[in-house]
C-alpha positions in Angstrom: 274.6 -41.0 -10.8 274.7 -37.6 -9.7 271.7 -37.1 -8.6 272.4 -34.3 -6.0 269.3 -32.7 -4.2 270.1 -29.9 -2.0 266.4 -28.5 -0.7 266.9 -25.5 1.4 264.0 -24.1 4.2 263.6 -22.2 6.9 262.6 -23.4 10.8 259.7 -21.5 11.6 260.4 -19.0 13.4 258.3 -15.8 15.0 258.2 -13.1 12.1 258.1 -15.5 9.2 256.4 -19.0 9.1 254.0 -21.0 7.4 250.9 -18.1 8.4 253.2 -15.4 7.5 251.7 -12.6 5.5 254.1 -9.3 3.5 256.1 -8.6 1.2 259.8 -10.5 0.7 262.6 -8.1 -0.2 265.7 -11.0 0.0 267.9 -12.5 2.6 271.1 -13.9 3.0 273.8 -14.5 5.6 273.0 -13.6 9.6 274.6 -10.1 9.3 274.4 -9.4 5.9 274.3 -5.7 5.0 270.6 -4.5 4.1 271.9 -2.0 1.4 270.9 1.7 1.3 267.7 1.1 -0.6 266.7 -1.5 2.6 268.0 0.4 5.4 265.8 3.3 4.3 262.8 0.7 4.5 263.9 -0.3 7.8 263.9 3.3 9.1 260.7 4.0 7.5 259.2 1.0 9.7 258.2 -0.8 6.7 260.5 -3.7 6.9 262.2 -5.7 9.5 265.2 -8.3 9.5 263.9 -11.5 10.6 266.2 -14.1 11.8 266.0 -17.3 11.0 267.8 -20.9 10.8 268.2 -22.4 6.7 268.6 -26.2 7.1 270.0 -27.6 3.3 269.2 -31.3 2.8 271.8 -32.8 0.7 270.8 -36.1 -0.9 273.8 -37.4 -3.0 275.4 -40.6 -4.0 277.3 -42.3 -1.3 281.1 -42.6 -2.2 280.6 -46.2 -3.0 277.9 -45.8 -5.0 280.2 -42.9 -7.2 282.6 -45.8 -7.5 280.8 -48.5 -8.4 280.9 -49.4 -12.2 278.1 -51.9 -13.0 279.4 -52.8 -16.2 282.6 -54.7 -15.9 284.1 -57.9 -17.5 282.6 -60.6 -16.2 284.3 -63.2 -17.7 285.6 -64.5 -14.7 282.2 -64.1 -12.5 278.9 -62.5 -12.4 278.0 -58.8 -12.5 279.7 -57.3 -9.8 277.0 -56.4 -6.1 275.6 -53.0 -6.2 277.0 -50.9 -3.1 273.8 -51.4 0.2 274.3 -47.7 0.7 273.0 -45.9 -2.7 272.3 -42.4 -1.2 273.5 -40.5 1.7 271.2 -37.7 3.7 273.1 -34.9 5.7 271.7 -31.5 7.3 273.5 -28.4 6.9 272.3 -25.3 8.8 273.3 -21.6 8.7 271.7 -18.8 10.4 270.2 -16.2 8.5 268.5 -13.1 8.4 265.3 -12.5 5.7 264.3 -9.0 5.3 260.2 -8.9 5.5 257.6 -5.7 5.1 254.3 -6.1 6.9 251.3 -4.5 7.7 249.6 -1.8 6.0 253.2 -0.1 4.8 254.1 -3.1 2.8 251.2 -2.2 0.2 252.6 0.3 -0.9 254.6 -2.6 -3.3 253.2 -4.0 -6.3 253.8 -7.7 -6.8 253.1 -8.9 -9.9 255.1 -12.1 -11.0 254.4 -12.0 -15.0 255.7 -7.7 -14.4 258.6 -9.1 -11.9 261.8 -7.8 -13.8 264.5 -6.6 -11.0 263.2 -3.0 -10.5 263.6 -2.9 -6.6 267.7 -2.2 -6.7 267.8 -4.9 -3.8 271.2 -6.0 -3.4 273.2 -8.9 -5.7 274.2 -10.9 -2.1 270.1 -10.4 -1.5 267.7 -14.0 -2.8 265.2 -13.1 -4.8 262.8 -15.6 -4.2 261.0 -16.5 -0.8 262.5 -19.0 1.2 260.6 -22.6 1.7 259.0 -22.5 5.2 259.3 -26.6 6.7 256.1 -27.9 7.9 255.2 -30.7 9.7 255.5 -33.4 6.8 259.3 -32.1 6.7 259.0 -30.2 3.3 259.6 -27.3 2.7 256.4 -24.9 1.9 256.3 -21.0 0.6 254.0 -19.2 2.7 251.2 -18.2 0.7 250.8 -14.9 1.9 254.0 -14.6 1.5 254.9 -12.2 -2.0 258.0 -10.6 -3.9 257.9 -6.9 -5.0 257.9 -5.5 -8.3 257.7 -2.4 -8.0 256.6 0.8 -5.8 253.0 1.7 -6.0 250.1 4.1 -5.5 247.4 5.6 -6.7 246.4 8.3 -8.5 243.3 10.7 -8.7 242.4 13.6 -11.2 244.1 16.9 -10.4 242.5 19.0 -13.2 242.1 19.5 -17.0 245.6 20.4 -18.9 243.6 20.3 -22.8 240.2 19.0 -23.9 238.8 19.7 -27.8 235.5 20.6 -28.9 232.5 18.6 -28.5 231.5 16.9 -31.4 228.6 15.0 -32.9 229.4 11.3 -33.8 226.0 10.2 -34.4 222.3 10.8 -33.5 222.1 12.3 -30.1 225.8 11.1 -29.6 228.5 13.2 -28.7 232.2 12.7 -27.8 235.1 15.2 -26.0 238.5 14.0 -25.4 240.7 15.7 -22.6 244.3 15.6 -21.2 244.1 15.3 -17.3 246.7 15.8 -14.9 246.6 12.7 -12.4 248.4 13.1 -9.1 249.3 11.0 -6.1 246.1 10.2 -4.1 248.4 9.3 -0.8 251.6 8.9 -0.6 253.8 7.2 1.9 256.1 9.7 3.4 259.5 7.6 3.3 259.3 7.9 -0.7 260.8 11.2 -0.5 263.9 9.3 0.8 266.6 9.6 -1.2 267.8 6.5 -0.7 264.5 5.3 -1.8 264.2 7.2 -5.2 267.4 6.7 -6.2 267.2 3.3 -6.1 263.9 3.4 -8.1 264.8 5.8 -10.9 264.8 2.8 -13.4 261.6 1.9 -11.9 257.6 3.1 -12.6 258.5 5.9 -9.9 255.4 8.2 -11.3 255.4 11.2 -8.9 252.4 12.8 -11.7 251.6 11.3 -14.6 249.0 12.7 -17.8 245.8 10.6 -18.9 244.4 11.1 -22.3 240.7 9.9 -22.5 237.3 10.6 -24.8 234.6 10.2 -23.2 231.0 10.0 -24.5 227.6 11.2 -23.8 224.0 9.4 -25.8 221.4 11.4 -23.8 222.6 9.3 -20.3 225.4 10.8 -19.6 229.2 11.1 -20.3 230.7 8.1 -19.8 234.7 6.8 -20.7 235.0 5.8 -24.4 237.0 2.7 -25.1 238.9 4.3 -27.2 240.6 7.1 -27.4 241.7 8.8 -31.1 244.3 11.6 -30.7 243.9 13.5 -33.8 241.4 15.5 -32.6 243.5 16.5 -29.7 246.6 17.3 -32.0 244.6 19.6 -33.9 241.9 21.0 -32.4 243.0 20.7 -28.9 242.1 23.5 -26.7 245.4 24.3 -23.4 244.2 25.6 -20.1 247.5 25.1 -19.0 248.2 25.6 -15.3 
């Protein structure tokens, strides 16, 4: 007794099938508002609304089957016949629209399910998770190229020195320096200057410049990064070029 299975997938459809590769920032009803934070995506060119028909499988106890009580007083007979019809199967469908980034724009987001905590700002009507595609068997199948975002990212490179301490010896022809190093964006995508955008990532690892602490190491073949790094030496002998 109720056991009510309600499977929902997508038809394939052109922009978001089985072979479908991006990034999956929600869906919902055909229609449905995209959100500030979206609408600036889908101005950028980064994602599109897909269209798309959900089918919902219900499997549930036929109304016969609800009624049926198997354990009734049989004194004047045998136990009562189960109900022929256990189950019924019906197919509900609702057009929809998913919102999906592809290509070489889509990138730009970091998806990372064990770092997945809600930082994109995509709208409460939005679903979070990627919607089953159906196959040929009938089921229903998540594309595998098919990802959720966590989080804006890009990289960063070395912009220049902001403190570094004195070399030191820490052993026969060893020595160790440890410097503060102002890393900046590498590339950037222009749309995440948006306002729309930024705002909606403020809660987010939005990291227009970020600082890098690191020793690194030189026995007679060159410096090389130190796996650790001990900050004393910075805090009191630390030497500020400033900017």
């Amino acid at each position: 007794m109720n056991n009510v299975d309600q499977p929902r997938m997508a038809l394939p459809a052109p922009g978001y099938d089985a072979g479908v590769t991006g990034v999956y920032f929600g869906g919902g009803p055909s229609g449905i508002a995209s959100g500030a934070f979206l609408q600036a995506l889908i101005d950028a060119g980064v994602v599109r609304r897909v269209p798309v028909t959900i089918v919902t499988h219900t499997h549930a106890p036929s109304e016969e089957a609800s009624a049926f009580v198997p354990l009734q007083d049989t004194m004047a007979g045998g136990m009562p016949a189960a109900p022929q019809q256990q189950f019924t199967e019906s197919n509900e469908q609702m057009k929809a629209d998913l919102f999906i980034g592809t290509g070489r724009s889509a990138d730009w987001f970091l998806a990372n399910s064990s770092l997945r905590t809600g930082l994109m700002g995509i709208a409460p009507a939005m679903t979070p998770r990627p919607v089953p595609v159906k196959d040929g068997t009938g089921k229903g199948v998540v594309p595998p190229g098919i990802v959720a975002p966590d989080g804006l990212c890009y990289p960063l490179e070395a912009d220049h020195v902001l403190e570094y301490t004195d070399v030191r010896s820490i052993g026969y022809k060893k020595r160790e320096i440890t410097v503060a190093i102002l890393m900046k964006p590498r590339e950037m995508p222009h749309w995440v200057s948006d306002p729309r955008i930024f705002e909606a990532l403020l809660d987010g690892p939005v990291l227009p410049e970020d600082v890098h602490v690191w020793t690194f190491q030189d026995a007679g073949d060159g410096w090389r990064l130190a796996g650790i790094t001990d900050m004393r030496e910075m805090a009191g002998k630390g030497h500020y070029v400033g900017d």
